[in-house]
C-alpha positions as CSV (number, residue, x, y, z in Angstrom):
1,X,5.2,16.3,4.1
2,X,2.6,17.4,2.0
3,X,-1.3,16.4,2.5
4,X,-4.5,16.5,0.8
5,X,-7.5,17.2,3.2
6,X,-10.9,15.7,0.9
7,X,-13.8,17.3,2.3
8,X,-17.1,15.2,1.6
9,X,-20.6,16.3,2.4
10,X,-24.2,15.1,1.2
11,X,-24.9,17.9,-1.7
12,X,-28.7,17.3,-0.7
13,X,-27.8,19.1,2.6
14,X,-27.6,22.3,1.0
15,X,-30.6,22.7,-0.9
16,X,-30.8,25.8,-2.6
17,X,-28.1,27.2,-0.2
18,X,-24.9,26.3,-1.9
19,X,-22.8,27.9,-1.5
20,X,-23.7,28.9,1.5
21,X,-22.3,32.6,2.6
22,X,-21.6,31.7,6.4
23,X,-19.9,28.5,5.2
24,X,-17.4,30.1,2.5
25,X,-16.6,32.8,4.8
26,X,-15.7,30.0,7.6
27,X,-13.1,28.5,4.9
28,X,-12.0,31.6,4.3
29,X,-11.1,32.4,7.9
30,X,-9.8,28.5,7.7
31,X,-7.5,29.5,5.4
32,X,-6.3,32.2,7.0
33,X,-5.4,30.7,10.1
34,X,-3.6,27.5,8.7
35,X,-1.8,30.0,5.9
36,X,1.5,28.9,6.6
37,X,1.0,25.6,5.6
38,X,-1.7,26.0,3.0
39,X,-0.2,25.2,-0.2
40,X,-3.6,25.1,-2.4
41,X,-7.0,24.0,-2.4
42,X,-10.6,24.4,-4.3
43,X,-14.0,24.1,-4.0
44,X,-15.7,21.7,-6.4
45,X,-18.9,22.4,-8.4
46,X,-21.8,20.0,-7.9
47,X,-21.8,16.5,-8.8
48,X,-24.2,17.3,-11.6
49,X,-21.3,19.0,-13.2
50,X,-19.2,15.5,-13.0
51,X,-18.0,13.4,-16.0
52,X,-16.5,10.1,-15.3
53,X,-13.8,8.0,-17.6
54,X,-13.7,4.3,-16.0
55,X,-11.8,1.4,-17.9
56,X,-13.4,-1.5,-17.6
57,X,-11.9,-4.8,-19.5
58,X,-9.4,-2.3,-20.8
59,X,-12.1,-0.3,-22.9
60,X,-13.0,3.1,-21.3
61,X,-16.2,4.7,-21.4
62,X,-17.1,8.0,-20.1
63,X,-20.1,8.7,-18.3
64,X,-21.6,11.8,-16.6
65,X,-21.9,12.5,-13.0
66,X,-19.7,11.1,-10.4
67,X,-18.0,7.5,-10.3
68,X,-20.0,5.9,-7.2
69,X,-23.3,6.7,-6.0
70,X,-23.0,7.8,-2.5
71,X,-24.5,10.1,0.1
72,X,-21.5,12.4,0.7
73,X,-19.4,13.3,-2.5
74,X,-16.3,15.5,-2.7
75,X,-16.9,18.9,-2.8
76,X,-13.7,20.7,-2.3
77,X,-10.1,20.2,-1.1
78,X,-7.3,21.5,0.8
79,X,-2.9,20.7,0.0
80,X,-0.9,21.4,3.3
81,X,2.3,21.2,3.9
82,X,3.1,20.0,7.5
83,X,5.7,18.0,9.7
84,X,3.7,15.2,9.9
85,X,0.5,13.5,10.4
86,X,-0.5,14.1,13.2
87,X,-0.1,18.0,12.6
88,X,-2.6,17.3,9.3
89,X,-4.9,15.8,11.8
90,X,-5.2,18.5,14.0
91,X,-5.5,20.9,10.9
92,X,-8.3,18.9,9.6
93,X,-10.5,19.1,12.8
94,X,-10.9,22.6,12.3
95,X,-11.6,22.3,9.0
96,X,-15.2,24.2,8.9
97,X,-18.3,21.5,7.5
98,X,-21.7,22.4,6.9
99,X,-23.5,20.2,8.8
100,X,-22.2,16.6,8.5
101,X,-19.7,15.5,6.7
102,X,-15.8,14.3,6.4
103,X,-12.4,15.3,6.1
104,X,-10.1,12.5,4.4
105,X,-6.5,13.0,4.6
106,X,-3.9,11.5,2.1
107,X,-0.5,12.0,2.1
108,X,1.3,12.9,-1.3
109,X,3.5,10.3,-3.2
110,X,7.1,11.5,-3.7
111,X,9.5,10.7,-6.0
112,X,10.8,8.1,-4.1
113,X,7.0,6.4,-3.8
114,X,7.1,6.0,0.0
C-alpha cells in the first residue's frame, strides 16, 4: 500500500539556515536506509514561494502564500510503498526533523476508492 509521509515544521525555526546542511544530509541517509520502499518524495520551497487557488461560492480566486495560516507548514514529502500501516509508522519515526515538527501519514486512494 502506498503512503505519503507530510513533513511539517515552523519555517521560522530555520532562520537563515534553510536548508540546513546537517539536516539534508540526515534525509539523505533517510533515504537510503528506507530505499526499498521509497517510491518518491521532495523538499518544498518556502511558503513565501506559495500561490493558493480556493473556490469559494463556486468562484475561485487565487492568492499568494499558503492556504491557512499556521505555525508549522509543509515543507517536503516522502511516497512509500509498504505492507501496511503500521510499517509506514515505523518509517516515519525515523524520519529526520529539524527541531520540532510532524510527520502526517495518508494512505493513497486506489482505483477502487477504499
Amino acid at each position: 500500500m502506498k503512503y505519503m509521509l507530510m513533513v511539517y515544521e515552523n519555517e521560522a525555526s530555520f532562520g537563515d539556515k534553510r536548508p540546513d546542511p546537517g539536516l539534508i544530509k540526515r534525509h539523505m541517509e533517510f533515504q537510503q536506509d528506507i530505499k526499498v520502499h521509497h517510491v518518491g518524495g521532495a523538499g518544498l520551497k518556502g511558503v513565501a514561494t506559495a500561490t493558493t487557488v480556493r473556490t469559494d461560492g463556486g468562484r475561485q480566486v487565487v492568492h499568494d502564500g499558503p492556504f491557512a495560516e499556521t505555525k508549522e507548514q509543509l515543507g517536503g514529502f516522502y511516497l512509500i510503498d509498504v505492507p501496511d500501516l503500521d510499517a509506514a509508522i515505523g518509517i516515519a519515526r525515523k524520519l529526520p526533523l529539524f527541531k520540532n515538527g510532524a510527520v502526517e501519514i495518508r494512505p493513497l486512494m486506489t482505483a477502487d476508492a477504499d
